[in-house]
Backbone atoms as SQL, in Angstrom:
CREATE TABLE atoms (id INTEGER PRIMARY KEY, chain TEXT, resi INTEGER, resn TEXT, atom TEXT, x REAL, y REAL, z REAL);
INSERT INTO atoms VALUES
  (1, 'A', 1, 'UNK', 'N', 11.670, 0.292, 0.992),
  (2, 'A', 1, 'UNK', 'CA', 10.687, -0.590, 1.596),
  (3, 'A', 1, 'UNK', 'C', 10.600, -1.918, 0.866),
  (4, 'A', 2, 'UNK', 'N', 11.584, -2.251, -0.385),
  (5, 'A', 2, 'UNK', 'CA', 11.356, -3.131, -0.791),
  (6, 'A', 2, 'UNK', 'C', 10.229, -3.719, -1.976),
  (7, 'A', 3, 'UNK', 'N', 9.365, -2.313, -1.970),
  (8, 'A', 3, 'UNK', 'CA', 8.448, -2.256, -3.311),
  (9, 'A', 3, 'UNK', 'C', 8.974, -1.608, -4.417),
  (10, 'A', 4, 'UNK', 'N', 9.976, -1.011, -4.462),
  (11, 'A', 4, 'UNK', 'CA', 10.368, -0.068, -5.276),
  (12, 'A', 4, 'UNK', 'C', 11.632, -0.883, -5.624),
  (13, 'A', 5, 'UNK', 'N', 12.161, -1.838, -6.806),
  (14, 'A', 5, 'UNK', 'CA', 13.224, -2.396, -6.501),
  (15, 'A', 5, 'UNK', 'C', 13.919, -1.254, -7.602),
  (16, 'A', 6, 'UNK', 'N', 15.348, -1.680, -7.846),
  (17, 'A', 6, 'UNK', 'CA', 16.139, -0.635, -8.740),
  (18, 'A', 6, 'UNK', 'C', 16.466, -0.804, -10.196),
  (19, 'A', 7, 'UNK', 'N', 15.197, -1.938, -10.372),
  (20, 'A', 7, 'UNK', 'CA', 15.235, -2.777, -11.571),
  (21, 'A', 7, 'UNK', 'C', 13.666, -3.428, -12.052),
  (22, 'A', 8, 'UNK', 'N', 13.485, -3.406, -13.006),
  (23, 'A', 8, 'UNK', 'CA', 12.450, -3.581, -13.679),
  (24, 'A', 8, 'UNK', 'C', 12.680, -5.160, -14.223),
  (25, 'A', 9, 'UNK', 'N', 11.980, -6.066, -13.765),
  (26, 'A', 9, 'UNK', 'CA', 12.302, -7.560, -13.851),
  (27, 'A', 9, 'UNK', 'C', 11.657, -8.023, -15.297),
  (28, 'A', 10, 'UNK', 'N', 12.329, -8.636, -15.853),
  (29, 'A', 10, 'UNK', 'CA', 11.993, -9.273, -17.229),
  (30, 'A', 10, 'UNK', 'C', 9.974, -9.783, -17.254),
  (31, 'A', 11, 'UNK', 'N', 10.129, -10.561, -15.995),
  (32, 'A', 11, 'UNK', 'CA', 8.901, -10.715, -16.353),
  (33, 'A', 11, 'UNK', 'C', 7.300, -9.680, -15.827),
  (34, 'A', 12, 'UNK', 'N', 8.018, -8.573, -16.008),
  (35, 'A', 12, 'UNK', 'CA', 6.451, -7.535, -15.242),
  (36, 'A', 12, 'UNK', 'C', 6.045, -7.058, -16.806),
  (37, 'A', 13, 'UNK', 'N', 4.793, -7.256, -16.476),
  (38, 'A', 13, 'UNK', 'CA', 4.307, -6.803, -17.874),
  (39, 'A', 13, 'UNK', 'C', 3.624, -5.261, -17.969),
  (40, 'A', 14, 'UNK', 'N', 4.188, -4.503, -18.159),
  (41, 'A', 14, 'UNK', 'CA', 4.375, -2.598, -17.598),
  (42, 'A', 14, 'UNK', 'C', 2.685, -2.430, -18.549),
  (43, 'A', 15, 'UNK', 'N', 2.124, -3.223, -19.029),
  (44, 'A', 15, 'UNK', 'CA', 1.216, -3.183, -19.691),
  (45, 'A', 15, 'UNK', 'C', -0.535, -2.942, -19.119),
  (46, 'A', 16, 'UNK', 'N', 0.135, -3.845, -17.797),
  (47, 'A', 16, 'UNK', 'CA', -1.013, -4.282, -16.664),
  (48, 'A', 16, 'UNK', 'C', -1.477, -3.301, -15.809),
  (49, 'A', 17, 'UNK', 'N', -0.972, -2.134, -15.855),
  (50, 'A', 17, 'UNK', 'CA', -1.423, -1.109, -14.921),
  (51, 'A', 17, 'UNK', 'C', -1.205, -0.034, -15.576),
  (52, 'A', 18, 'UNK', 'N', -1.655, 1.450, -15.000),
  (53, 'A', 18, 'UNK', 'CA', -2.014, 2.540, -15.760),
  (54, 'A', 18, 'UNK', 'C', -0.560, 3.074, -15.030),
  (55, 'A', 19, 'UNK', 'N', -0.988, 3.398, -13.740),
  (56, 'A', 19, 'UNK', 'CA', 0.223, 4.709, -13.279),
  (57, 'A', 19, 'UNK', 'C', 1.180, 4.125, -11.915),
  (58, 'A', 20, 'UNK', 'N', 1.928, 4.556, -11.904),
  (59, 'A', 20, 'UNK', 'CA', 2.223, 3.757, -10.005),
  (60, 'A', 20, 'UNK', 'C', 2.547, 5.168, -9.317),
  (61, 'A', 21, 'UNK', 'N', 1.483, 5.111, -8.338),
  (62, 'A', 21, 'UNK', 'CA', 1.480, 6.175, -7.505),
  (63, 'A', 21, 'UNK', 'C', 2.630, 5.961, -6.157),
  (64, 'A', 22, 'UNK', 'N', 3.340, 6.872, -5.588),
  (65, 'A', 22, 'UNK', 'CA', 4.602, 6.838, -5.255),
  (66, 'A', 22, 'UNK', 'C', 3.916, 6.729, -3.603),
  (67, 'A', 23, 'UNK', 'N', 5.034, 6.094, -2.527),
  (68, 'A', 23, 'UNK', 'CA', 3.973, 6.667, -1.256),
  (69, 'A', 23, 'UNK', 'C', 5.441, 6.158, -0.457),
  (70, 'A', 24, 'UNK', 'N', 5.247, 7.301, 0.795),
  (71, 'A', 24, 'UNK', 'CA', 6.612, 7.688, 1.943),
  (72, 'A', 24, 'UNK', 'C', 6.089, 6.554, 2.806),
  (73, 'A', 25, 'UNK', 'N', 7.441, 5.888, 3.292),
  (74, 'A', 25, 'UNK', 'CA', 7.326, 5.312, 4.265),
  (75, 'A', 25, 'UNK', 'C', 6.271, 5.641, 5.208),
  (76, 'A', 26, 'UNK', 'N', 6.588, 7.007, 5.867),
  (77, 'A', 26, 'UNK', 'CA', 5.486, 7.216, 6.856),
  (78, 'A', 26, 'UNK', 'C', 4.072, 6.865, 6.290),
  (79, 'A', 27, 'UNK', 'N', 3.516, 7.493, 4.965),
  (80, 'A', 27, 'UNK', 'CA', 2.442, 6.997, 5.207),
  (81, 'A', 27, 'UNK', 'C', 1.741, 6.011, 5.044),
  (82, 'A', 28, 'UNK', 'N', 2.602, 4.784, 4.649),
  (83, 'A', 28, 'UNK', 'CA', 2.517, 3.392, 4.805),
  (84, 'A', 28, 'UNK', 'C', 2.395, 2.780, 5.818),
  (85, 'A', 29, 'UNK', 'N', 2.998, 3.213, 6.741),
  (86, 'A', 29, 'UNK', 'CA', 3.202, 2.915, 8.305),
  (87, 'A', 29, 'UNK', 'C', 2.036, 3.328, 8.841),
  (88, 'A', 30, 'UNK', 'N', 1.446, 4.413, 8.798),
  (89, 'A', 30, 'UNK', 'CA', 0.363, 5.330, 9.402),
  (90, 'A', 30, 'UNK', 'C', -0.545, 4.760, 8.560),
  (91, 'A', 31, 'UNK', 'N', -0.718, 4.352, 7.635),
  (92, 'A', 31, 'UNK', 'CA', -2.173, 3.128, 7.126),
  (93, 'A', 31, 'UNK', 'C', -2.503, 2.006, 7.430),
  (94, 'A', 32, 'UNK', 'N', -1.044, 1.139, 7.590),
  (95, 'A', 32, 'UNK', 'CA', -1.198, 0.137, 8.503),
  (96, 'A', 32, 'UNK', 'C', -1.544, -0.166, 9.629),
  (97, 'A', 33, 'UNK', 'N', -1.171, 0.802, 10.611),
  (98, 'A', 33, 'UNK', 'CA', -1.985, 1.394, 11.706),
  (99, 'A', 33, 'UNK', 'C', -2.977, 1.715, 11.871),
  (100, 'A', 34, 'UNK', 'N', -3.728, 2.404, 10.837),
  (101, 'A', 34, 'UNK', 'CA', -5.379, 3.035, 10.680),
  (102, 'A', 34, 'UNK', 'C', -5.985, 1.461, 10.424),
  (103, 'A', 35, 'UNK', 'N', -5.533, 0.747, 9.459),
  (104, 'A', 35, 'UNK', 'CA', -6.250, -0.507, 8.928),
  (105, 'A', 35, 'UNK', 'C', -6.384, -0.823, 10.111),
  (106, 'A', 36, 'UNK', 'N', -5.421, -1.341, 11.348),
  (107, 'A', 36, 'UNK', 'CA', -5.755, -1.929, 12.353),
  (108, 'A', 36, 'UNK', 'C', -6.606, -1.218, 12.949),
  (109, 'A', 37, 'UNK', 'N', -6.250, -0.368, 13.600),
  (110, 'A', 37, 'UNK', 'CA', -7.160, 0.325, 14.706),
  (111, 'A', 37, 'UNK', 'C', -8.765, 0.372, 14.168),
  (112, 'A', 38, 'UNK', 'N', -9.034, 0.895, 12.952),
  (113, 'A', 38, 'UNK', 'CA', -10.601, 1.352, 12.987),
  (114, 'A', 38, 'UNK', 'C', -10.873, 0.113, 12.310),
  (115, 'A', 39, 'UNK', 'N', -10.139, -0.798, 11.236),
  (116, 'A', 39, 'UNK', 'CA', -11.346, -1.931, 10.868),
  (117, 'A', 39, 'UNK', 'C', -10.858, -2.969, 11.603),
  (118, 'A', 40, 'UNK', 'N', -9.562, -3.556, 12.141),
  (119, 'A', 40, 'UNK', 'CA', -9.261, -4.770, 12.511),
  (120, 'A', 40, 'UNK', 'C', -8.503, -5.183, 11.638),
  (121, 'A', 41, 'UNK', 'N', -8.010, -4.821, 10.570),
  (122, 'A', 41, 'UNK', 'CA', -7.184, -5.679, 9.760),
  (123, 'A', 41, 'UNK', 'C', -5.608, -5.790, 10.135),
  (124, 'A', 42, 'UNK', 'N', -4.960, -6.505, 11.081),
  (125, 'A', 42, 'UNK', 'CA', -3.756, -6.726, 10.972),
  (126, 'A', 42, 'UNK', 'C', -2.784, -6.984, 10.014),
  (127, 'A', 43, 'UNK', 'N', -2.226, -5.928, 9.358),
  (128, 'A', 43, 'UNK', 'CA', -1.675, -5.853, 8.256),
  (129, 'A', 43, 'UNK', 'C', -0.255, -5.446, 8.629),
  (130, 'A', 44, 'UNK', 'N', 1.259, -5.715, 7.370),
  (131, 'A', 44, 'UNK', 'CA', 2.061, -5.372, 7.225),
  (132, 'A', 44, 'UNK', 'C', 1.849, -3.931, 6.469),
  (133, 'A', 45, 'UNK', 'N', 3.553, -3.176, 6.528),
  (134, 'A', 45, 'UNK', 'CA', 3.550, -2.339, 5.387),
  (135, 'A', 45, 'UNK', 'C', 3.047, -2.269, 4.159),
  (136, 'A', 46, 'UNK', 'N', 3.557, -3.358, 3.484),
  (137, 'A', 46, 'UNK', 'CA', 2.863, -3.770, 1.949),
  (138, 'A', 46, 'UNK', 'C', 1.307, -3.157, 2.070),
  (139, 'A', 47, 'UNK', 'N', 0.794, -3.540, 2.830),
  (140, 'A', 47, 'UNK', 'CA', -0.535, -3.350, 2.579),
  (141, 'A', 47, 'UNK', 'C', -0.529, -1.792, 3.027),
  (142, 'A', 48, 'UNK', 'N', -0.351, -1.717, 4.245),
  (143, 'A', 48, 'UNK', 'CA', -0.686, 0.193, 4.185),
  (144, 'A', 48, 'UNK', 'C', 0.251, 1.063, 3.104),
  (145, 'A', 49, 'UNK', 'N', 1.197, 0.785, 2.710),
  (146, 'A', 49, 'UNK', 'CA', 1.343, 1.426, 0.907),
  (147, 'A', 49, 'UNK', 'C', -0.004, 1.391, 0.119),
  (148, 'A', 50, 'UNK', 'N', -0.695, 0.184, -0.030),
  (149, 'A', 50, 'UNK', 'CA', -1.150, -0.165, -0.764),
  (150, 'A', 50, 'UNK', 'C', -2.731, 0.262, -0.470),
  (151, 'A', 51, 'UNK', 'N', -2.798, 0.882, 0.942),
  (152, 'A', 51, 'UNK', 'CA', -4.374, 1.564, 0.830),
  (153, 'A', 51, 'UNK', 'C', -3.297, 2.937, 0.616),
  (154, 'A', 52, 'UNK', 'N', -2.446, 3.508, 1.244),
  (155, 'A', 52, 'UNK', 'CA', -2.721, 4.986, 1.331),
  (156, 'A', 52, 'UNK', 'C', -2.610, 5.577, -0.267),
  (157, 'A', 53, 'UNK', 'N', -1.966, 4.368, -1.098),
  (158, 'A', 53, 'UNK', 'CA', -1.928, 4.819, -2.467),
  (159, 'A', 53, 'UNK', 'C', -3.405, 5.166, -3.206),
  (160, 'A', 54, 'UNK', 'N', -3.928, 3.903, -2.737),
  (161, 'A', 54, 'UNK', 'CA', -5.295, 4.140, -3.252),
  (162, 'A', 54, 'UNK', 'C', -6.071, 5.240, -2.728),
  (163, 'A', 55, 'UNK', 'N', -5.669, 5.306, -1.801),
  (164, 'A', 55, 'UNK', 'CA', -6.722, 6.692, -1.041),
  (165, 'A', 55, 'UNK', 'C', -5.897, 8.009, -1.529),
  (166, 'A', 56, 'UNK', 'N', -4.574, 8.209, -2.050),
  (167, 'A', 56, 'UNK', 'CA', -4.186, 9.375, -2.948),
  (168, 'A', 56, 'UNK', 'C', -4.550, 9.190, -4.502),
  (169, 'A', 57, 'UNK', 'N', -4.879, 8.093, -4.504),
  (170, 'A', 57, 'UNK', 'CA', -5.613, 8.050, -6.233),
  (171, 'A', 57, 'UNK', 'C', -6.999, 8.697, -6.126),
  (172, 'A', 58, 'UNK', 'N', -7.931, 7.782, -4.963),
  (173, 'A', 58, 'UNK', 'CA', -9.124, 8.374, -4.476),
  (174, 'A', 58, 'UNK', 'C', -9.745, 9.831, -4.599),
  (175, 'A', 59, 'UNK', 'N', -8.633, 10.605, -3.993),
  (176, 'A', 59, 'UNK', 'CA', -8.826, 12.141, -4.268),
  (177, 'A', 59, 'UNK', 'C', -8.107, 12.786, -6.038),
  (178, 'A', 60, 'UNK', 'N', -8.185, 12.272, -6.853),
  (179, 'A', 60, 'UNK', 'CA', -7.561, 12.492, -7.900),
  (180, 'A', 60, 'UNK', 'C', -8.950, 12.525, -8.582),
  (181, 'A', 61, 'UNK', 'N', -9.162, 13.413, -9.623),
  (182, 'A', 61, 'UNK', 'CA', -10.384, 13.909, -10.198),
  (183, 'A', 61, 'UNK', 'C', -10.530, 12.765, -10.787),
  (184, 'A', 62, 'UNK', 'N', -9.480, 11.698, -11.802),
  (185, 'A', 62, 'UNK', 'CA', -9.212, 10.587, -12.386),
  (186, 'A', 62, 'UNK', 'C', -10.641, 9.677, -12.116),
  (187, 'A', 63, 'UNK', 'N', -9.973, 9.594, -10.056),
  (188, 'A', 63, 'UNK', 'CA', -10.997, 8.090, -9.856),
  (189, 'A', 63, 'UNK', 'C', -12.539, 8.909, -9.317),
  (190, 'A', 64, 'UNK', 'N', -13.012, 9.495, -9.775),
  (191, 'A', 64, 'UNK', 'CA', -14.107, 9.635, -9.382),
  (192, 'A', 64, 'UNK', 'C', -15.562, 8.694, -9.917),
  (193, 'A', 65, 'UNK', 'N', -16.091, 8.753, -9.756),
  (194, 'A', 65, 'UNK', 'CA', -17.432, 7.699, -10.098),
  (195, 'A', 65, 'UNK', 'C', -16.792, 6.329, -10.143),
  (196, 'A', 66, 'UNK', 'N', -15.482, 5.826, -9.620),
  (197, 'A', 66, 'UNK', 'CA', -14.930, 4.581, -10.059),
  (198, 'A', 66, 'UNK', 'C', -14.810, 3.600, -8.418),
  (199, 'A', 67, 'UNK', 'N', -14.857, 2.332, -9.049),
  (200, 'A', 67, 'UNK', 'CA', -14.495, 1.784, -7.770),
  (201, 'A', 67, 'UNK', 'C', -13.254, 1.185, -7.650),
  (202, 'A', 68, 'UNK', 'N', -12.741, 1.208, -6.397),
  (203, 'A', 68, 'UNK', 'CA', -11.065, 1.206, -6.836),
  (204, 'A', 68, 'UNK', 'C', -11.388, 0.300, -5.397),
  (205, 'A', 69, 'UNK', 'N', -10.138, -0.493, -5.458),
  (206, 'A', 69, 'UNK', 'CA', -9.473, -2.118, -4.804),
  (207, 'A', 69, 'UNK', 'C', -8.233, -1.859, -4.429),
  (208, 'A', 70, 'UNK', 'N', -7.868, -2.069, -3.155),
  (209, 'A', 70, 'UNK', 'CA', -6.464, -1.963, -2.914),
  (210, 'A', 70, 'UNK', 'C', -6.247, -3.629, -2.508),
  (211, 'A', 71, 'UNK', 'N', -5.266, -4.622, -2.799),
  (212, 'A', 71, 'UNK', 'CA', -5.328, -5.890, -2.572),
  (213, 'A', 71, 'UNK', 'C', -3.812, -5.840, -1.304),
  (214, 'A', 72, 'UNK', 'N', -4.314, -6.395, -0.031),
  (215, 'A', 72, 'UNK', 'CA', -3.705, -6.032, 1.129),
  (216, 'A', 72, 'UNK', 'C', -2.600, -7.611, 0.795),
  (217, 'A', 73, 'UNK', 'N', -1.449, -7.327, 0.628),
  (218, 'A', 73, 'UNK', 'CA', -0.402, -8.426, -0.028),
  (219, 'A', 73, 'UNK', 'C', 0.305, -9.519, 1.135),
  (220, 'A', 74, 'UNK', 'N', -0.339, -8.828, 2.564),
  (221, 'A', 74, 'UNK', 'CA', 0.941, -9.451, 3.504),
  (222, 'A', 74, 'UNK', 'C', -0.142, -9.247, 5.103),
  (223, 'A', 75, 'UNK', 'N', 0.578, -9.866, 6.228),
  (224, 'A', 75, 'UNK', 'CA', 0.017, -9.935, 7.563),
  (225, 'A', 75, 'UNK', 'C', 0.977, -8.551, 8.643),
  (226, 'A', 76, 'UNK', 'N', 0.313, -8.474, 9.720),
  (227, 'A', 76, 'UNK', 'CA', 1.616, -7.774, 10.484),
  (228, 'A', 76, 'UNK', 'C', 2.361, -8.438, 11.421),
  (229, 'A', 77, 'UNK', 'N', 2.028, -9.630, 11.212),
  (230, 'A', 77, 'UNK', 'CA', 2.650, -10.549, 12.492),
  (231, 'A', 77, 'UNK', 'C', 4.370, -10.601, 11.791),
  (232, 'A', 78, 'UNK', 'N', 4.973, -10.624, 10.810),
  (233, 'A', 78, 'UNK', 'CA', 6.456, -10.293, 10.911),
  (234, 'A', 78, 'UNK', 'C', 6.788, -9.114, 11.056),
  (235, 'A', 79, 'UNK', 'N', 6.006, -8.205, 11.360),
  (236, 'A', 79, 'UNK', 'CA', 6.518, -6.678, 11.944),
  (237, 'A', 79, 'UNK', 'C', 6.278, -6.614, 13.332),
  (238, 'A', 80, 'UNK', 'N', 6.036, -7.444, 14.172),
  (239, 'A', 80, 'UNK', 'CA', 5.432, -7.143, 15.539),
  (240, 'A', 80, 'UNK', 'C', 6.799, -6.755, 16.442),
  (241, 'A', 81, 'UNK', 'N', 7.976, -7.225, 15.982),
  (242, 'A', 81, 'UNK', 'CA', 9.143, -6.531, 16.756),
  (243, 'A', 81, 'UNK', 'C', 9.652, -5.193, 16.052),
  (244, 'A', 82, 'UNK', 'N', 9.103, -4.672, 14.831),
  (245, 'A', 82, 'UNK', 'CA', 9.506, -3.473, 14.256),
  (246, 'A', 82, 'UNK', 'C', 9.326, -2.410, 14.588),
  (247, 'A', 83, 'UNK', 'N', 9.091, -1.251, 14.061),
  (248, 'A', 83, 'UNK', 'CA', 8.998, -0.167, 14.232),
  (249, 'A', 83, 'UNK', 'C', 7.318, 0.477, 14.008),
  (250, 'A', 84, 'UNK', 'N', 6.988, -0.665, 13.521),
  (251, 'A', 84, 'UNK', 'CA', 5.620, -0.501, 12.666),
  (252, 'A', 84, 'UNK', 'C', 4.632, -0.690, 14.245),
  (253, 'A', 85, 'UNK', 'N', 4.408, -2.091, 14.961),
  (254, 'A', 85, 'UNK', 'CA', 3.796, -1.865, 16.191),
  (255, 'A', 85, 'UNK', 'C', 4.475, -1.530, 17.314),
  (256, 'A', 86, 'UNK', 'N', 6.245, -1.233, 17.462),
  (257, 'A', 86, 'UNK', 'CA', 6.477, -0.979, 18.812),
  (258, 'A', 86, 'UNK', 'C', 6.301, 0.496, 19.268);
């Protein structure tokens, strides 16, 4: 999907975050979809990775009493001929 590259770039600082939670195409696709349908947010993939991760952190004993942010990175208007809305 393009989040996962096969290389760790000089400048990421592995310092800045705790864990990176892993997430299947499908259910990236199927968040992006939920974002739209129930709140309105027209979003790309990037972003439904980026809730369904948080919502598998969500159920993790970890984030409990915590408030957790998923930051939606992209639009869905360059997926509108994809696979994502057709």
């Amino acid at each position: 999907m393009g989040t996962a590259p096969s290389f760790i770039p000089e400048t990421l600082d592995q310092s800045a975050y705790d864990e990176i939670i892993a997430v299947t195409a499908e259910a990236a696709y199927s968040s992006a979809r939920q974002l739209a349908q129930k709140e309105g947010i027209f979003c790309g993939i990037s972003c439904g990775a980026a809730v369904a991760g948080m919502l598998a952190y969500a159920r993790c004993e970890a984030a409990r009493g915590k408030e957790l942010l998923a930051i939606l990175p992209d639009t869905g208007e360059r997926y509108l001929s994809t696979d994502l809305w057709t």
